[in-house]
N, C-alpha and C positions, 0 to 999 in steps of 0.2 A: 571403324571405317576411317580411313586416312584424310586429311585435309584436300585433297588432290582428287580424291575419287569423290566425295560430298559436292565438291566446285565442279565435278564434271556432271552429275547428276543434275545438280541446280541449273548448269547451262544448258544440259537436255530437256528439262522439263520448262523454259522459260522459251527457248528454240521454238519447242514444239506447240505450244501454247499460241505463239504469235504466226507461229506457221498456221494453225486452225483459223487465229482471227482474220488472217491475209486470205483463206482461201475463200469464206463466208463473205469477204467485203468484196474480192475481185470479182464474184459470181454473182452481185448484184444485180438482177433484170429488171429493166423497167415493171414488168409485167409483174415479177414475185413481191416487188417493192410494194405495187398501189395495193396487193392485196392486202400482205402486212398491215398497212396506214390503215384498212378497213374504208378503201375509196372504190375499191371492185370488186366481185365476188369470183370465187372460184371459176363456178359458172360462165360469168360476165368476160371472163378472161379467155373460155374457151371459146366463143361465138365469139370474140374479137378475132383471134390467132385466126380461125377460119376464114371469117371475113378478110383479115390481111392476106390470103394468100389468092383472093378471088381479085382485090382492088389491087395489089402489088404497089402499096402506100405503107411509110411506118407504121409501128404500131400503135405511139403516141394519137397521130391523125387517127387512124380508127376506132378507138376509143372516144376520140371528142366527136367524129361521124355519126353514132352509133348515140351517141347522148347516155354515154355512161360518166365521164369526167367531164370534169369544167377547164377550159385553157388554162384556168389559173394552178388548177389543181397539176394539171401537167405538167407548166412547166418549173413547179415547186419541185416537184419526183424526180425531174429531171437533175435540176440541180442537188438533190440529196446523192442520185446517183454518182454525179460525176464528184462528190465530196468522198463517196464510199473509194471508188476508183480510186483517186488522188493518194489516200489514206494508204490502199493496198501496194499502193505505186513506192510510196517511202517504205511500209514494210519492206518488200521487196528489198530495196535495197540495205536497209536497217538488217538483214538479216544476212544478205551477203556478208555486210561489214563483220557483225558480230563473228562470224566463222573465221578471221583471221587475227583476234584476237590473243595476246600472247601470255600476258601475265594471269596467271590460275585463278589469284584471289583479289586482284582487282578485276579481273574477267567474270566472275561469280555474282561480285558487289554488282559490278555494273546491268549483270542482266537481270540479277533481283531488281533492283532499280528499276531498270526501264519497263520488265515484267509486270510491277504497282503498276507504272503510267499510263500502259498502254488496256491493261484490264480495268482501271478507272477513266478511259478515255470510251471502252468496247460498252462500260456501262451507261456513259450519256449518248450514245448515239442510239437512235431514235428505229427500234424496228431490230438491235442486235440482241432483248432479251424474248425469255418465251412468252408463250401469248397465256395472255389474259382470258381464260375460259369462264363462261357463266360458270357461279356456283350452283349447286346443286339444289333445288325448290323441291320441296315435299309436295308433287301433284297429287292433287285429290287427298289430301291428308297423310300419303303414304310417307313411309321410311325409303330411301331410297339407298342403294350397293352401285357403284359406278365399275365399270370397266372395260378395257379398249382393247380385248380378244373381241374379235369379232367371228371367228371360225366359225362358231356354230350356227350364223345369219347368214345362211348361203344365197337364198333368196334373194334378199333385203341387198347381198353386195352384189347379187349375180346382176339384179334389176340394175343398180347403179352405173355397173361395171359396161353392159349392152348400153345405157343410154349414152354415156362419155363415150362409146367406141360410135355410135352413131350419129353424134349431136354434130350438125354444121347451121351456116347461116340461113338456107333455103330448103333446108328439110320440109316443112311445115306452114302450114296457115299462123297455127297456135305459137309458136314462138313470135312473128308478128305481133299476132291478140296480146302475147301477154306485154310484150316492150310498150305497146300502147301506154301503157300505169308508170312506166319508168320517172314520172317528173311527179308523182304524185307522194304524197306524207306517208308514213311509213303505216301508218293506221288505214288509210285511205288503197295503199297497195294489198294488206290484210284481206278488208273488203272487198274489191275487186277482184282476186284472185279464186278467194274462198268460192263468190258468186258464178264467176269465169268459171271455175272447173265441176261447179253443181248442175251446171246446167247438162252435162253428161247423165244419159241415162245409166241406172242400177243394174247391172245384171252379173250376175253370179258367176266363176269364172268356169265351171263343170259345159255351160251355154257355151262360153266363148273358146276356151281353148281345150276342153275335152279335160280338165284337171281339177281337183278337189280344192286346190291351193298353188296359187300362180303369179307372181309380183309383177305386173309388166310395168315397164319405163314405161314416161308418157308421147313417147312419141306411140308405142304403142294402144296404150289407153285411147286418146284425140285419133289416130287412125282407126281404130274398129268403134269411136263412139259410143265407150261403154267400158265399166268396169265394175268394180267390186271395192267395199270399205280403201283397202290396205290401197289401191290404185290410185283412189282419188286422194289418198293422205300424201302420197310419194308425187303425186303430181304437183302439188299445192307446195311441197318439199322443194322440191326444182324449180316451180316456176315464180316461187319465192325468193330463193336463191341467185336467179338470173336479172332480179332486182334490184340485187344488193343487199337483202336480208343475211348476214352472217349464217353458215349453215352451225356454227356453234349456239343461238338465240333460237334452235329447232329443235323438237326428236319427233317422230312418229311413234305414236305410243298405242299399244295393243291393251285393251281394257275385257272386261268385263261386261256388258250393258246390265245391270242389275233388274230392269224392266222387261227385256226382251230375252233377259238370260242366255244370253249369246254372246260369244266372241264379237269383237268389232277394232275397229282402227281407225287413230284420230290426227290430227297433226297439231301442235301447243306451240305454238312463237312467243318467246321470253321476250315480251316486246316493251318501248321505254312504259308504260301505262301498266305493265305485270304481264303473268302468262296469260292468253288468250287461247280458246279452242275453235280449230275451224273441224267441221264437222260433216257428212257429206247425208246425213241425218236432220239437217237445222241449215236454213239460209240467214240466221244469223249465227255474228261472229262473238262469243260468250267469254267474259271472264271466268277462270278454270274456279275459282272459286265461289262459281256461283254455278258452276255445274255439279250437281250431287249423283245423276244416275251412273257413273262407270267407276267400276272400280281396277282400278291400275295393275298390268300385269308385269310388260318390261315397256320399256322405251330406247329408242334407238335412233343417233343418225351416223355420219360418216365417218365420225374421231369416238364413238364409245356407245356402248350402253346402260343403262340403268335397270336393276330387279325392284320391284316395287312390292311394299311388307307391310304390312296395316301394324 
């Protein structure tokens, strides 16, 4: 390979490199930022967007309305934002530049060059690597297989998929009930939550919607007051979530009841004190390893799931 074609490849692959980091920094949203920072949740962010479209107020202000951020916390995002911008803004031009570049192999050195800088600069900016997932906790003793095909949970996304197409700010009593806990300790939102959605009665889903096996969202669940295991887990899931519990620090996990020798469904929060199980079986909120009757079949929330193997 010629000297000439080597310097054209190196300035293609240096080009394009800072082309990805320029398009990653210019598409900065406030909204994608705080959740990165782990200051909103998923959730949290889609009942704001709603909300802003009812107040026709930024989105900054309805987020602090709504008591999800703190002013400070805003206008910190703010300013990382307008640092991302800035950055994208000199790419921009940095890359104009480079395109009229004459000499091959000083053309080559220099994008090698600036190619180091700008991927040790892409490294200290806060929010541009990947995220940091729990590792993986042997529930209930088991061995655990991760994976993030989710095709064969059609239920489990169909549920998720209907509630995100339905969730707004005034849908609901229950979305109200649950913001009430939003200023409360992260242990403190556990309990409340867990309690908040037991207080639904039990009923099997064959009763409610004429089906053997049926996931409803909660918006369904709190409308028909009533559900089954797998209901009340997904409920406790979301209305967790709309807290600001990370939906990575979750899975709803399908067990075994070793006592009732029945399938059942639970939800585990990898919480800072360990996993905890809220259970729609128990009004209290139990360390997973002080629960001995289930034994683990798969677990599952939004980014993967787990097969469980004694």
């Amino acid at each position: 390979m010629s000297e000439i074609t080597q310097s054209t490849i190196k300035q293609d692959n240096s080009v394009g490199f800072i082309s990805k980091i320029h398009m990653r920094l210019s598409k900065s949203r406030l909204g994608d930022l705080l959740v990165k920072k782990g200051l909103i949740s998923d959730d949290q962010l889609i009942v704001a967007l709603k909300t802003q479209k009812i107040l026709s107020v930024p989105l900054g202000e309805t987020l602090k309305q709504l008591g999800f951020i703190s002013d400070t916390a805003l206008k910190s995002t703010l300013v990382q934002q307008a640092i991302y911008r800035g950055v994208a803004f000199c790419l921009t031009a940095f890359i104009g530049f480079s395109s009229l570049s004459f000499s091959k192999s000083a053309r080559a050195e220099t994008f090698s060059s600036q190619s180091q800088q700008v991927q040790k600069a892409a490294i200290s900016i806060p929010g541009m690597g990947s995220l940091n997932l729990k590792k993986d906790y042997r529930l209930f003793g088991s061995r655990e297989a991760r994976s993030t095909n989710l095709q064969a949970f059609t239920k489990f996304t169909g549920a998720i998929q209907r509630f995100n197409a339905s969730l707004s700010s005034n849908n609901s009593n229950w979305v109200s009930d649950i913001m009430r806990f939003r200023n409360l300790s992260e242990a403190q939102k556990i309990e409340q939550v867990n309690r908040y959605v037991n207080a639904v009665p039990y009923v099997e889903d064959a009763q409610i919607y004429g089906k053997s096996d049926y996931w409803a969202t909660p918006a369904e669940f709190f409308a028909r007051n009533a559900g089954d295991c797998e209901d009340f887990a997904l409920a406790k899931y979301r209305a967790l979530s709309m807290l600001g519990i990370s939906k990575d620090d979750m899975r709803i996990v399908i067990v075994q009841d070793k006592i009732k020798n029945i399938p059942h469904a639970v939800l585990v929060v990898y919480s800072a004190e360990g996993p905890v199980i809220l259970d729609n079986q128990s009004q209290v909120v139990s360390e997973a390893r002080h629960v001995q009757r289930y034994k683990p079949i798969y677990s599952i929330n939004e980014q993967a799931w787990w097969r469980h193997t004694s």
